[in-house]
C-alpha positions in Angstrom: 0.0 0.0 0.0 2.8 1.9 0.8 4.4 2.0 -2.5 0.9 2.8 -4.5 0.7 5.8 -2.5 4.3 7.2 -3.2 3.4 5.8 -7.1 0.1 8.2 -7.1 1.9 11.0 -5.0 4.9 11.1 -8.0 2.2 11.0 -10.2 0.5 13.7 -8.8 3.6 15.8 -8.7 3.9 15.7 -12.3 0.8 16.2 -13.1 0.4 20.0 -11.0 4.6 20.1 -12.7 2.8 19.6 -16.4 -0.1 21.6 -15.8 -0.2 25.0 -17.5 1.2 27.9 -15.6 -1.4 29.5 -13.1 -4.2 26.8 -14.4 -7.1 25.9 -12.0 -8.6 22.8 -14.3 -6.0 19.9 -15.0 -8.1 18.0 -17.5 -6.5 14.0 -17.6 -7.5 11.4 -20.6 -7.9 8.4 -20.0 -9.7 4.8 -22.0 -11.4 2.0 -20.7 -9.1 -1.1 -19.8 -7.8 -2.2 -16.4 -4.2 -0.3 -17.7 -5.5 2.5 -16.5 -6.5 1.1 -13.3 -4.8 4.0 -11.4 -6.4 6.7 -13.0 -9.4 5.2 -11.6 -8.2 4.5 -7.9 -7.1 8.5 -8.2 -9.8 9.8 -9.2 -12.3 7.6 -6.9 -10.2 9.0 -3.9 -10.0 12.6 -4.9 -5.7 11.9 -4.8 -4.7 15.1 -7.3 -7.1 17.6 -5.4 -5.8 16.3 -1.7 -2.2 16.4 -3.3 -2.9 19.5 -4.8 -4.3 21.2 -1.3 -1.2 19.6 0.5 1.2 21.7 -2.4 -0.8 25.1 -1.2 -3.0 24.8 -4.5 -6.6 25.9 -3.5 -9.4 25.0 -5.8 -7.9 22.8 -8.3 -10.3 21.3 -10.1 -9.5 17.9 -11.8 -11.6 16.5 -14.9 -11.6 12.9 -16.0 -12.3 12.4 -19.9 -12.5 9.1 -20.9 -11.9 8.2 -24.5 -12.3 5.1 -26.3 -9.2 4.7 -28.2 -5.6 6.5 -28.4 -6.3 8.5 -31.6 -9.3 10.1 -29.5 -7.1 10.7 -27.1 -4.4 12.3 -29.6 -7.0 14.8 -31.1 -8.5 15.9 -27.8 -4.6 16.8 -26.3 -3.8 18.3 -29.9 -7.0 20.7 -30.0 -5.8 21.7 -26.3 -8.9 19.6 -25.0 -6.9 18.2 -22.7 -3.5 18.3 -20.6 -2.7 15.0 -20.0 -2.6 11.8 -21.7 -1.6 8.7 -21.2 -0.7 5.4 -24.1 1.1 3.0 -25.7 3.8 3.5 -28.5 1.1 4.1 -31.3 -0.4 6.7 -30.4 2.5 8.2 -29.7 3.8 7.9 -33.7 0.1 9.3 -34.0 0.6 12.1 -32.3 4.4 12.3 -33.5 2.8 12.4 -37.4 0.2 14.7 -36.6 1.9 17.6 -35.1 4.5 18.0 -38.1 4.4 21.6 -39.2 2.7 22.9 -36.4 3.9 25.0 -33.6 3.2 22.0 -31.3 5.4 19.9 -33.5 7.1 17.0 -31.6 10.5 16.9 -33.6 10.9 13.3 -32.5 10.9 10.4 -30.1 13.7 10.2 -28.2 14.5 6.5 -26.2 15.7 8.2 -23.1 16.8 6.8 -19.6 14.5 7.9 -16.6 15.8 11.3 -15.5 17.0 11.3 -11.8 17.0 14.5 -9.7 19.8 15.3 -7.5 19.6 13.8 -4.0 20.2 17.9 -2.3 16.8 18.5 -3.4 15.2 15.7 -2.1 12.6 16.9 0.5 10.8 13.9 2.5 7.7 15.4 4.5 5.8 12.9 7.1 2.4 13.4 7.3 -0.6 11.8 8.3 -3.8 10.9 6.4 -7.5 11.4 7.9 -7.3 8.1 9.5 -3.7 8.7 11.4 -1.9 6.7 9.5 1.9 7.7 8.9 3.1 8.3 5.5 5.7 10.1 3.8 5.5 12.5 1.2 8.5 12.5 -1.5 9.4 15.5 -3.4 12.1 17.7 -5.4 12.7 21.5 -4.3 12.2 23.1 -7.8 15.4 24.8 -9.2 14.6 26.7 -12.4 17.5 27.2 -14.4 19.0 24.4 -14.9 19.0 21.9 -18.0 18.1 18.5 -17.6 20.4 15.8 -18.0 21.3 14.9 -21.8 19.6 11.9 -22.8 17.3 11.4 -19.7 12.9 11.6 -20.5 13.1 15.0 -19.3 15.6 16.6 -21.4 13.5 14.8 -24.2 10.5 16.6 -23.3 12.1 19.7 -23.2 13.2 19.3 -26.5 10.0 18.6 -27.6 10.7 15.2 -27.9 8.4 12.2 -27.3 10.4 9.9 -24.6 10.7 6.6 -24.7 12.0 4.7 -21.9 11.8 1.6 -21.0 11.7 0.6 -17.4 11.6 -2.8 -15.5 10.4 -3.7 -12.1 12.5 -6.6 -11.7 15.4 -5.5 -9.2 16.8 -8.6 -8.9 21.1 -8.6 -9.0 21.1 -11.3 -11.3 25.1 -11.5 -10.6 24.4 -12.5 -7.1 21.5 -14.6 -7.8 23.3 -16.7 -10.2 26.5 -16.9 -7.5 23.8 -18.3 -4.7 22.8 -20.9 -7.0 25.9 -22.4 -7.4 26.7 -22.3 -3.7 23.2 -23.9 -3.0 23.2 -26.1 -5.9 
């Protein structure tokens, strides 16, 4: 439980980061299909409007849109229908095709590593929620300013880029693993 609440508290982070500059709507996509399980689960539990009042962000209002499809979802964020989207690697070329020659365009997609912050702005808050359980809210002190690493998601995005990067949850040291067996085999 623990780590779906730091998941939807990163989440919500990024979605009040992406948001446009003094907006009071965030307005999220989403389709029908247990992948976007967690859209539901946030929304259900009002996550982005507690996150958002915990940030100092009074009367944030979220909207849910749900779509049947990615190219639905494509038109709505490219006639500014919506903020954020979420989808697979087709909709992305979608999007990628259909924004050539526009101010929007998206110059490319970029296969990036997952930008990592530095560790001196790493703020770690505990709280409690309304039933007194501990938790701990994780965050990055904003620095404006300074570029993004080369090669990581965000420095993609910032180049107008569409990033790519593919992530595993399998933290296994296969190394180790594979010296255990042989000493228990």
């Amino acid at each position: 439980m623990k780590r779906l609440s730091l998941t939807l508290a990163a989440i919500s982070i990024a979605s009040f980061a992406i948001a446009p500059a003094g907006a009071q709507e965030v307005r999220i996509a989403r389709q029908f299909s247990m992948g976007y399980l967690q859209f539901n689960v946030m929304e259900h539990e009002k996550l982005l409007e507690k996150h958002a009042a915990a940030l100092g962000l009074k009367d944030v209002k979220i909207v849910w849109t749900i779509f049947n499809g990615p190219d639905a979802m494509n038109n709505a964020l490219i006639s500014d229908s919506v903020d954020i989207v979420a989808g697979g690697v087709p909709g992305l070329l979608t999007l990628w095709n259909r924004t050539r020659g526009t101010a929007n365009e998206v110059k490319g997609i970029a296969v990036t590593n997952q930008g990592r912050n530095r560790q001196d702005r790493l703020h770690i808050d505990a709280r409690q929620d309304g039933r007194g359980n501990d938790y701990y809210w994780i965050a990055y002190v904003r620095m404006r300013g300074l570029p993004p690493p080369d090669g990581s998601d965000i420095s993609a995005l910032a180049d107008n880029r569409i990033a790519v990067t593919p992530l595993r949850l399998d933290m296994t040291d296969e190394p180790f693993m594979t010296k255990l067996v042989e000493l228990f085999d």
